[in-house]
C-alpha positions as CSV (number, residue, x, y, z in Angstrom):
1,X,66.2,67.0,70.4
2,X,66.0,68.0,73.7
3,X,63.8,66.6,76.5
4,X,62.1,70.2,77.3
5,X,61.2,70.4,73.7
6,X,59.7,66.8,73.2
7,X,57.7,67.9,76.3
8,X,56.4,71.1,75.1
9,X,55.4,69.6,72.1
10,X,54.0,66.6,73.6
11,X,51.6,69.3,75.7
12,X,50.9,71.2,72.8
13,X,49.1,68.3,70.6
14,X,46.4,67.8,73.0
15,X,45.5,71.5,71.5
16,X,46.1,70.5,68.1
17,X,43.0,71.8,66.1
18,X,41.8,69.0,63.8
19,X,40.0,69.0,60.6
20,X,38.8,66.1,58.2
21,X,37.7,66.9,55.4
22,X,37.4,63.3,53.5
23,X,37.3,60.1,54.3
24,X,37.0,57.0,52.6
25,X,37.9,53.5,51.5
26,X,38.4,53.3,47.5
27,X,39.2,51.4,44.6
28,X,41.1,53.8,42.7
29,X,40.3,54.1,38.6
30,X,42.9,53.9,36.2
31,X,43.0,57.7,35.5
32,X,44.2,58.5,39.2
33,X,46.9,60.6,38.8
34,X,48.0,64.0,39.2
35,X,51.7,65.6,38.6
36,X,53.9,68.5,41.1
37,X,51.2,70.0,43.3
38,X,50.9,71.1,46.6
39,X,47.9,71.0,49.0
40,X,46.8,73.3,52.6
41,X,45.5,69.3,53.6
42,X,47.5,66.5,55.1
43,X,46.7,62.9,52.9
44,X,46.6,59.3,54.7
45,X,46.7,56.3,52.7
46,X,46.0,52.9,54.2
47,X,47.2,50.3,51.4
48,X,44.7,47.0,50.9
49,X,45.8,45.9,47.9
50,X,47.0,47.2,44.3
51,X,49.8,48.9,42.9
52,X,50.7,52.6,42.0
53,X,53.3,55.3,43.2
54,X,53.1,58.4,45.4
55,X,55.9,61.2,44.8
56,X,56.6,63.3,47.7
57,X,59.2,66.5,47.0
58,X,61.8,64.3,45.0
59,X,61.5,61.2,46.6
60,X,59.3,58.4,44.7
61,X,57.3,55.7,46.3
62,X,55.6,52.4,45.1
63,X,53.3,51.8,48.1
64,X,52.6,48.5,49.1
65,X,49.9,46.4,50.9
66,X,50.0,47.1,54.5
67,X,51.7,50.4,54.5
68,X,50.3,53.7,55.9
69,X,51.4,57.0,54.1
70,X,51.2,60.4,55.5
71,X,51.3,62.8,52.9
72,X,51.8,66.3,54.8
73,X,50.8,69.4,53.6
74,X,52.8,72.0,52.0
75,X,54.8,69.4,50.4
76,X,55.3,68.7,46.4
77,X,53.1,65.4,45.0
78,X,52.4,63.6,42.5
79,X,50.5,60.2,42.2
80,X,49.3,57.7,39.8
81,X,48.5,54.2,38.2
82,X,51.0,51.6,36.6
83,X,48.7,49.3,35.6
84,X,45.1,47.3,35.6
85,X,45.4,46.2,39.4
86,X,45.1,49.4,40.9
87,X,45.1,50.5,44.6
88,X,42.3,49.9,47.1
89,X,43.2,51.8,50.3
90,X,41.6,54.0,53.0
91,X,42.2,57.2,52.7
92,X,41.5,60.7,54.6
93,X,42.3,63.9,54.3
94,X,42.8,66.2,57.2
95,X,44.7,70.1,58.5
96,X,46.3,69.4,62.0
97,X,47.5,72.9,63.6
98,X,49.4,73.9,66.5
99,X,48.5,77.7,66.7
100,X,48.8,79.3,63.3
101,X,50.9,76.3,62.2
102,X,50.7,73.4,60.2
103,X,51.6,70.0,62.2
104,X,53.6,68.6,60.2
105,X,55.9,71.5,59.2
106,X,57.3,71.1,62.9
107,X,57.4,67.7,63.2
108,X,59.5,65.6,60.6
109,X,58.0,62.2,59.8
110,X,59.0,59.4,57.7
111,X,56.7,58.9,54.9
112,X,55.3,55.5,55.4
113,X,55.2,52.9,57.9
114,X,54.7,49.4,58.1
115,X,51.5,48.4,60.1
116,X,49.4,45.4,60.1
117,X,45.7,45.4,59.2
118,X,44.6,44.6,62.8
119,X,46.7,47.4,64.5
120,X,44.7,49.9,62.2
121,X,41.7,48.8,59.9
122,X,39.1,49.3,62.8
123,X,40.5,52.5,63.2
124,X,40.0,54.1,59.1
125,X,36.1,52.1,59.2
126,X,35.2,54.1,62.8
127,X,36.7,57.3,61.0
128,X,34.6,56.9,57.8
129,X,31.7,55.8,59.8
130,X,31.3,58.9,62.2
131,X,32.6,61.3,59.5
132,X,29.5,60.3,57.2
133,X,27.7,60.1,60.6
134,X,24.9,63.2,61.4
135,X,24.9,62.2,65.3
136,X,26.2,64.9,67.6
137,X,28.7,63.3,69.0
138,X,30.3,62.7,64.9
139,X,32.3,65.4,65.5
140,X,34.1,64.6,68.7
141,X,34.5,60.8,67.9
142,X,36.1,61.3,64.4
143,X,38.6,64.3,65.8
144,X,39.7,61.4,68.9
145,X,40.2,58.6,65.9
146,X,42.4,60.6,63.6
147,X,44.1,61.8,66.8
148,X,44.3,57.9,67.9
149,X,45.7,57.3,64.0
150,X,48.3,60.5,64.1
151,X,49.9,58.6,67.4
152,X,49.7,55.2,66.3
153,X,52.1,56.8,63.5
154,X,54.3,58.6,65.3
155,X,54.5,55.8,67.8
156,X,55.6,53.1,65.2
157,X,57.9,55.4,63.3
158,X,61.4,54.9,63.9
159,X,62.9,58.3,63.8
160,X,60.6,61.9,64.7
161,X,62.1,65.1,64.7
162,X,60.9,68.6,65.6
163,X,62.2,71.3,63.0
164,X,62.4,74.4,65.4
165,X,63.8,76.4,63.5
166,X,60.9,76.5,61.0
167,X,58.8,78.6,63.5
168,X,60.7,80.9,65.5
169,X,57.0,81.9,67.4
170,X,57.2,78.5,68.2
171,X,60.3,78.4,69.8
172,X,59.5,81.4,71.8
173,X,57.1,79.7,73.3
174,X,59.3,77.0,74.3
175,X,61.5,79.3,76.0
176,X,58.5,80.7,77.7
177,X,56.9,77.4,79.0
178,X,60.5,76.2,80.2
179,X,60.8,79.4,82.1
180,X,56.9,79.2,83.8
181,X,58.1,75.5,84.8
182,X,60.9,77.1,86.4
183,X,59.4,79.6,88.1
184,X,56.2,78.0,89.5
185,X,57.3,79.3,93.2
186,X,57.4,83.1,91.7
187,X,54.9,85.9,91.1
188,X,55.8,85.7,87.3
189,X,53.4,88.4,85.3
190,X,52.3,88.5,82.2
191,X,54.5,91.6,81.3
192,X,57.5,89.6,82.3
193,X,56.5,86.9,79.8
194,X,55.8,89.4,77.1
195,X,59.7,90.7,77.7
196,X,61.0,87.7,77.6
197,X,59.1,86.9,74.0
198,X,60.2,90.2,73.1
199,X,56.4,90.4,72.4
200,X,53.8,93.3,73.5
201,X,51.7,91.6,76.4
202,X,48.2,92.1,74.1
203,X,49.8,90.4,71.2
204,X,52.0,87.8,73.7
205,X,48.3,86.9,75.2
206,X,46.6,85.9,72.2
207,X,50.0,83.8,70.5
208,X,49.8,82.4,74.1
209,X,46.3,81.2,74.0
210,X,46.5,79.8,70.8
211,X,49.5,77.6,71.3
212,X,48.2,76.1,74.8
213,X,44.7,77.1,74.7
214,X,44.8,78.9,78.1
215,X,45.8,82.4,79.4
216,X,49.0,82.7,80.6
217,X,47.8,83.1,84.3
218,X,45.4,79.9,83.8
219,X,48.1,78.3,82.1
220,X,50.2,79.1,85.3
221,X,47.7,78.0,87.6
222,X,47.1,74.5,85.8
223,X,50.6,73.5,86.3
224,X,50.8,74.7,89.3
225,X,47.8,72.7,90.8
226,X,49.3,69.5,88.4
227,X,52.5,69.9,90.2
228,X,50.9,70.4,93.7
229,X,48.6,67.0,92.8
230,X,52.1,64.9,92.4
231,X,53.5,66.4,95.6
232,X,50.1,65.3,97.3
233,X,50.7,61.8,95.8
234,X,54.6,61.4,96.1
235,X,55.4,63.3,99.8
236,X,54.0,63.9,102.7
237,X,54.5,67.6,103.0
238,X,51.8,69.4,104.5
239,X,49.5,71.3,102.3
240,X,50.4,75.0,103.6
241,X,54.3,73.6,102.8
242,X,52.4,72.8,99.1
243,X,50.9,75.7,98.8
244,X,53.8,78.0,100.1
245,X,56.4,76.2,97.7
246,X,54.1,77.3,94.8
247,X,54.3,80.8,95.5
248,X,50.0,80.7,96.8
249,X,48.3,81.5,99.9
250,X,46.7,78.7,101.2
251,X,43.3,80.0,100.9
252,X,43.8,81.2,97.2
253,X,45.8,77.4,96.9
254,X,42.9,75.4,98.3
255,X,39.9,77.7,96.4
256,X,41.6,77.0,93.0
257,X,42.9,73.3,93.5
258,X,38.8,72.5,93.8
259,X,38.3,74.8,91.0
260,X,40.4,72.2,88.6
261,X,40.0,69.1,90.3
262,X,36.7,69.2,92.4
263,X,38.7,68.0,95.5
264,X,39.4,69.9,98.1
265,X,43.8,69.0,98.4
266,X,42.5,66.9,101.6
267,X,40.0,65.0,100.0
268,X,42.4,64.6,96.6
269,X,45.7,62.8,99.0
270,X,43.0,60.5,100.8
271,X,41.2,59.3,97.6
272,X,44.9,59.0,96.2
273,X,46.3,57.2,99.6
274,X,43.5,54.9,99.1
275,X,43.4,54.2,95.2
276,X,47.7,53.7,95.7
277,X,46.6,51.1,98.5
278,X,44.5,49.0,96.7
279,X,47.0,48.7,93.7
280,X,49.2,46.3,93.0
281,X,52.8,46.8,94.4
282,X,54.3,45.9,91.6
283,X,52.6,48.8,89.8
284,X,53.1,53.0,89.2
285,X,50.0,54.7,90.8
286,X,49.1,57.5,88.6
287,X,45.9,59.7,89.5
288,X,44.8,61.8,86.8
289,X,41.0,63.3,88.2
């Protein structure tokens, strides 16, 4: 996998829309069990104690204590008991899409990982606790902890690969995004995005939208102000040689940098100056805003 791809993607799962559906801790009953069926919902399992087995396409599992399973969507299953001591786990289930796109069908996973009850426990009883929560902030705080849980996963499995080829709109994009980052200095239009798709530009707006969440021209404009905020930080290059290098006027340059950050480019490399200053040498200033 390349390193343009990991870094689309890695963009792309702060859009990732998010629903849970069911959450829970359980002791399941003896009759738990179900044979060859597939489901539109991704399945975590958090394994307390107990014994049973999980079936996932043609591979078979007997998950054990301390074990988190991610059960993705789309996939064959089965699951059931083997005796008296059965499972107690926590358990949710939950969609996770990138555009029109299930997660997990572009990433590649391994089943389970190992993880220790203090790296993750706190995490499933927040997740129950908001999701059975009526506050209005449930919502927000259960979508950040299965979020928190989805990169604790990917973070302690050992091998993660994306499977391009299963969305070819997908890839598109790619192509598109690794161009824009090219091309931040041009006066790229939306009609030469749309050709280079091979998409009409009505139908190239809205696939754009949904994968990144922006229009194309905000989306052009976001990483053209991001880039411009490390060139503040790293160099000392004026701000019209900032501006100019980006392909803006200055005036246009300065209106939307306050737009985004609420800094005027000025104000932005003297807070930045000053927060760098007061930070230990030995560490990497990073101002995000």
């Amino acid at each position: 996998m390349t390193a343009k791809k990991w870094g689309f993607f890695g963009k792309n799962l702060a859009n990732v829309r998010l629903d849970v559906s069911a959450a829970a801790y359980s002791k399941v009953p003896k009759a738990w069990n179900e044979d060859n069926y597939t489901t539109d919902f991704n399945k975590l399992y958090y394994i307390i104690d107990g014994e049973g087995y999980v079936k996932v396409n043609d591979e078979l599992y007997y998950p054990k204590p301390g074990e988190l399973y991610l059960l993705p969507s789309g996939s064959i299953q089965s699951y059931g008991t083997i005796s008296d001591h059965t499972f107690e786990k926590y358990w949710c289930h939950f969609t996770a899409k990138i555009g029109d796109i299930h997660l997990f069908q572009l990433m590649k996973t391994p089943v389970f990982i190992q993880l220790p009850r203090s790296k993750i426990e706190d995490k499933f009883q927040q997740l129950i606790s908001k999701w059975n929560s009526d506050e209005l902030s449930s919502d927000f705080r259960v979508h950040s902890i299965i979020l928190e849980i989805i990169a604790i996963f990917i973070e302690e499995s050992q091998h993660i690969q994306l499977k391009m080829d299963k969305s070819p709109t997908f890839d598109k994009m790619d192509t598109i995004l690794t161009y824009i980052e090219e091309h931040l200095d041009g006066n790229t239009t939306v009609d030469d995005l749309a050709q280079i798709a091979n998409f009409h530009p009505n139908y190239f707006i809205a696939i754009f939208k949904e994968f990144t969440g922006h229009s194309p021209i905000q989306y052009i404009n976001k990483r053209r102000i991001e880039k411009a905020k490390e060139l503040l930080v790293i160099s000392e290059l004026t701000i019209s040689t900032i501006s100019d290098s980006l392909g803006m006027e200055l005036s246009y340059f300065s209106r939307m940098f306050k737009e985004l950050t609420g800094l005027s480019p000025t104000a932005f490399r003297s807070l930045a100056s000053k927060s760098s200053y007061n930070q230990p040498k030995s560490k990497t200033f990073r101002f995000y805003g």
